[in-house]
C-alpha positions in Angstrom: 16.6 7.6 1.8 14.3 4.7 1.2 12.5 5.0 -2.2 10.1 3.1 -4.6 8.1 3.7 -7.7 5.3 1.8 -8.1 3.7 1.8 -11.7 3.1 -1.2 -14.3 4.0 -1.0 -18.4 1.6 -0.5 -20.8 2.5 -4.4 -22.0 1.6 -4.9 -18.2 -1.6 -2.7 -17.7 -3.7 -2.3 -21.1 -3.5 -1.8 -25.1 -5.0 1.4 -24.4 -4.1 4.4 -24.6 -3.4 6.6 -22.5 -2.8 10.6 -22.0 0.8 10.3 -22.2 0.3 8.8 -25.6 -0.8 12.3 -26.3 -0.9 15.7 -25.1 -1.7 15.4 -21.1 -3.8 18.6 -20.5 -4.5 18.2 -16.6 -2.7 16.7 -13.8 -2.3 16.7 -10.1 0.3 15.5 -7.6 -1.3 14.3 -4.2 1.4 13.7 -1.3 0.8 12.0 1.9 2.9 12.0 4.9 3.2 9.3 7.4 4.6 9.1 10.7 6.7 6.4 10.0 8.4 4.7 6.6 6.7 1.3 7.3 3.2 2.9 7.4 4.0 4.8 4.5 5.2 1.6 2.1 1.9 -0.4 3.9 -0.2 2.6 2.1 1.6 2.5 -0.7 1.8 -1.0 -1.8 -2.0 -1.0 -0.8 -3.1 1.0 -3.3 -0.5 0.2 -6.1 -2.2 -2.9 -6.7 -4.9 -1.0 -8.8 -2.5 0.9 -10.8 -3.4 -0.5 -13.9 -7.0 -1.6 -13.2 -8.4 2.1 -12.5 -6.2 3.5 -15.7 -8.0 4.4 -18.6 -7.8 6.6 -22.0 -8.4 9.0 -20.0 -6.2 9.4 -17.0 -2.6 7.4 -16.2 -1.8 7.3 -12.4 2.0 6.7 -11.0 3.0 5.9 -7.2 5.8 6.4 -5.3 7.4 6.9 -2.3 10.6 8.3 0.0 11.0 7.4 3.5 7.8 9.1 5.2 5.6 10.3 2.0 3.6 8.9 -0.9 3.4 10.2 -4.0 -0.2 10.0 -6.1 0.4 11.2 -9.8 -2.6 11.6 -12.0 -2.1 12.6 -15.8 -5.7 13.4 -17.4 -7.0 14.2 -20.6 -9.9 16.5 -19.3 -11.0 17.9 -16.0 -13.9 15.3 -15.5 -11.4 12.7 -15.8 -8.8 14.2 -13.3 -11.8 14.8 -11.1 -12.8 11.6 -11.2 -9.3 10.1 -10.9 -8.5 11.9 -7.7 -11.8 10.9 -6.1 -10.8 7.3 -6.8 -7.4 7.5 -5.7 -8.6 9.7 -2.3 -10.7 7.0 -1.4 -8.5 4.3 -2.2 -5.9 5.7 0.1 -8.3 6.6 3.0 -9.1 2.8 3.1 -5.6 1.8 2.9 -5.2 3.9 6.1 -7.9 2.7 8.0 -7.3 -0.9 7.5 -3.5 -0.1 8.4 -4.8 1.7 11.9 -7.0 -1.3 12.1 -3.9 -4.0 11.5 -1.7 -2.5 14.0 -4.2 -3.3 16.9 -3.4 -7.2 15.9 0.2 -6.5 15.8 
C-alpha cells in the first residue's frame, strides 16, 4: 500500500493559530479516487504545495494519500470558513486534474 501525508509544521507554515489550537467545531473529509496511483500522487503533490499558504485562524487543511485515493482534510472554526475552505480546496484539485489530463497528451 503506497502512502503519503502531506502537511507542513506550524514552525513551517505560520505563527498563527489555528483551530486545532482550540476547539475545531466543523470539519470535512473530501476523498478522491484515481484510476491509477501515479495520477493520484500527481494530484496530490499538486495541491500540497499550498498547504500552508491557504491556512488560516480559521481553517487547517491536511493531505494525504493510499495507492488510488487522496485525502482533503479541513478542520474549521465556523461554517463560513469550512465553506470557504472546501471551495478553495475543490477548485484547487479540479485544476490539478485538468493540467494532469492535459500533461499526459505530452507524455
Amino acid at each position: 500500500m503506497d502512502t503519503e501525508s502531506f502537511s507542513k509544521s506550524a514552525a513551517e507554515t505560520s505563527k498563527k493559530s489555528t483551530p486545532t489550537d482550540s476547539v475545531s467545531l466543523h470539519g470535512a473529509t473530501l476523498e478522491f479516487d484515481y484510476e491509477s496511483g501515479t495520477r493520484a500522487r500527481i494530484v496530490a503533490e499538486s495541491v500540497s504545495r499550498e498547504i500552508g499558504e491557504i491556512d488560516d485562524e480559521r481553517s487547517r487543511t491536511t493531505i494525504s494519500r493510499s495507492d488510488q485515493t487522496v485525502f482533503v482534510e479541513i478542520e474549521a472554526a465556523d461554517v463560513i470558513a469550512l465553506r470557504a475552505a472546501l471551495n478553495t480546496w475543490f477548485s484547487l484539485i479540479d485544476i490539478a486534474e485538468e493540467i494532469a489530463t492535459a500533461g499526459e497528451r505530452f507524455v
